[in-house]
Steps between C-alpha positions, in 0.01 A plus 500: 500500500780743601638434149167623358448774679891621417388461079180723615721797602698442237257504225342823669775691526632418152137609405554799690803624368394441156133734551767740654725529179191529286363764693856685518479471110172628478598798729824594243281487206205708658836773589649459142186560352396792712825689425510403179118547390297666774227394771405127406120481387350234762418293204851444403598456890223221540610324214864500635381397821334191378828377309687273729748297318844685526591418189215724328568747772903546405408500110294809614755679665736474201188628238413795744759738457439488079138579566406878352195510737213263648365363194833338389478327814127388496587336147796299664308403825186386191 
């Protein structure tokens, strides 16, 4: 039982860390894209929100920057 119960913690805090990085990723693009573009239309933050595979979320952070305004960045996020 001890055995199982060490896997548990393990499993949650791997889970843990990995919501954490996602949600640090989310928090440098919603900062890139504010500097870069101006106040993020709730839309646009929603639909960020609800991405959470870190892989989508890192492609994002490289497209941001080349983004002229919000509309180049709803037609990536499409």
């Amino acid at each position: 039982k001890e055995i199982k119960m060490i896997d548990i913690f393990a499993f949650a805090h791997e889970k843990g860390r990995n919501e954490g990085r996602g949600e640090g990723i989310k928090n440098s693009l919603f900062t890139m894209l504010e500097s870069s573009i101006g106040k993020i239309p709730e839309h646009i933050a929603n639909k960020i929100n609800s991405i959470a595979l870190e892989p989508t979320l890192l492609d994002l952070v490289k497209i941001a920057p080349r983004c002229k305004g919000y509309a180049d960045f709803e037609r990536v996020l499409a």
